[in-house]
C-alpha positions in Angstrom: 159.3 132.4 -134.0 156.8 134.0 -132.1 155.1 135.6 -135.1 155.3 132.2 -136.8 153.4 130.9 -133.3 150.9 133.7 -133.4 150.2 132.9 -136.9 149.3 129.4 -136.2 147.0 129.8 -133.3 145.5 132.0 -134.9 144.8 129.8 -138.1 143.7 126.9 -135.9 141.3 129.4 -134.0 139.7 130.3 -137.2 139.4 126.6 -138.5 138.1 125.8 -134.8 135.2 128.5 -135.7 134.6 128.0 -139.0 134.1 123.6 -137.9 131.5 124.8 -135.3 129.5 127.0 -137.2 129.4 124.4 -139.9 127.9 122.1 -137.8 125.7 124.5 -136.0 124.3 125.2 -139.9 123.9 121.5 -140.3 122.5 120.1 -137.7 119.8 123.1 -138.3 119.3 122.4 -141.5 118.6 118.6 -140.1 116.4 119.7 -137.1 113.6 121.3 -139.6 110.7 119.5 -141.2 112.3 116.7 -143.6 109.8 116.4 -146.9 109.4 113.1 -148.7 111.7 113.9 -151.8 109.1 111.2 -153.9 106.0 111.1 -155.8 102.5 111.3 -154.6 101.9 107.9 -154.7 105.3 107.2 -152.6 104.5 108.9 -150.0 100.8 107.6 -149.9 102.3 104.0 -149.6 105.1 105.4 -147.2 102.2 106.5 -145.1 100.0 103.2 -145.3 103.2 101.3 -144.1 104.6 103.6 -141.6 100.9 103.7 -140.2 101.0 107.5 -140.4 99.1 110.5 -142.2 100.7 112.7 -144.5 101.1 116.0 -144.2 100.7 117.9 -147.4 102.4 121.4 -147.4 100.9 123.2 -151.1 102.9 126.6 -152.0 103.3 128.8 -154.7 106.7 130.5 -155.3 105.1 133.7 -155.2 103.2 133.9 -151.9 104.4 135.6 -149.0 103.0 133.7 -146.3 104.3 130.3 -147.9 107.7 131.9 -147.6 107.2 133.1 -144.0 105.5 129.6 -143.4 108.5 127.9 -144.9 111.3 130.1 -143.2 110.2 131.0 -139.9 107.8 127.5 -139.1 109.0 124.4 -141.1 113.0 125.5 -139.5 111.7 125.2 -135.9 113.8 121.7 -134.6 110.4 121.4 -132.2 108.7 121.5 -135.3 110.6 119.6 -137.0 111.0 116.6 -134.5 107.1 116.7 -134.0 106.5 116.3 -137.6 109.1 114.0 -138.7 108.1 111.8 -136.0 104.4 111.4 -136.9 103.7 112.3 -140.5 105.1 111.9 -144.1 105.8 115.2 -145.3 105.2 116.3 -148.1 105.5 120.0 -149.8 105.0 120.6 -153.4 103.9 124.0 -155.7 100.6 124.3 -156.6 101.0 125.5 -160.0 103.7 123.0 -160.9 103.9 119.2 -162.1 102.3 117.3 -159.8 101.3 119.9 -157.7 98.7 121.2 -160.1 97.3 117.7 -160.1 96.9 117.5 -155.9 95.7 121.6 -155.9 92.7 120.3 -158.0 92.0 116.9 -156.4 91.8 118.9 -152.6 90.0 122.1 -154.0 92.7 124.1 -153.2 91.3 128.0 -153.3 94.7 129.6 -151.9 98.2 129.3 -150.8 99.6 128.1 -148.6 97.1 125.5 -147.9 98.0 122.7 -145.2 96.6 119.3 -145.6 96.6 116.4 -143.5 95.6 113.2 -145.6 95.5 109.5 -145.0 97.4 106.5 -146.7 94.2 105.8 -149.4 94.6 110.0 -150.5 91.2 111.1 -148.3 91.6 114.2 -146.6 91.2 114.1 -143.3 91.9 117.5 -142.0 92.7 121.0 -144.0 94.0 124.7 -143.0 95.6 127.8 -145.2 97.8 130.5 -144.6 100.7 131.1 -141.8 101.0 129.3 -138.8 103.7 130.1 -135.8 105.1 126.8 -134.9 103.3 126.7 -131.7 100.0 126.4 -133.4 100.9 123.7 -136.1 102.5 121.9 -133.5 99.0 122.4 -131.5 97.4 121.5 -135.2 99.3 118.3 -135.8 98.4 116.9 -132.0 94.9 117.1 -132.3 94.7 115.7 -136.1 96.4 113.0 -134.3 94.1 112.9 -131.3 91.2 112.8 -133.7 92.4 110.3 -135.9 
């Protein structure tokens, strides 16, 4: 009996864990920069209606600081809650589909580049390579200052 008692508590202990750290990896994973799973043109018109600029994330798969940038920055819930709030994000590869297309279109000369374009495609602001999340936090206030 007591073994049988021990063996339960013990099971509901471990189900008890394993339900919080599930939801600790979710809500993470819904605390990070959320990117527009359209087109181009989507997000564009998502933009012009949401009254927002879009923030335009091009990578490669092979670059180091797109992977720090992507890991260590875009995960950040402060980032995360800034960006979602005030841009359409938006992160494709440089060298594939329609990446290629937006790489050539914003003279894109290395990875990873940041952009920061309106509704109609202009660009209104652009930066490359790594950036701690304080600093594209302090990058996306003042594109929104100047705008």
């Amino acid at each position: 009996m007591k073994t049988t008692i021990l063996f339960i508590s013990i099971a509901i202990l471990v189900f008890v864990f394993m339900k919080v750290w599930a939801n600790g990896n979710l809500s993470n994973k819904e605390s990070e920069i959320q990117f527009h799973q359209g087109n181009w043109n989507e997000a564009l018109e998502l933009a012009k209606k949401e009254n927002k600029l879009v923030f335009l994330n091009i990578s490669a798969s092979w670059c180091g600081p797109c992977k720090m940038l992507k890991a260590r920055t875009f995960t950040n819930a402060d980032v995360g809650q800034f960006y979602n709030n005030n841009f359409i994000n938006v992160a494709v590869d440089g060298e594939i589909g329609e990446g290629i297309t937006l790489a050539q279109k914003y003279a894109i000369k290395g990875y990873p580049s940041l952009l920061f374009v309106d509704g109609n495609g202009n660009l209104v602001a652009k930066t490359a390579g790594f950036h701690t999340p304080g600093k594209i936090i302090d990058l996306g206030k003042q594109i929104i200052t100047e705008k």
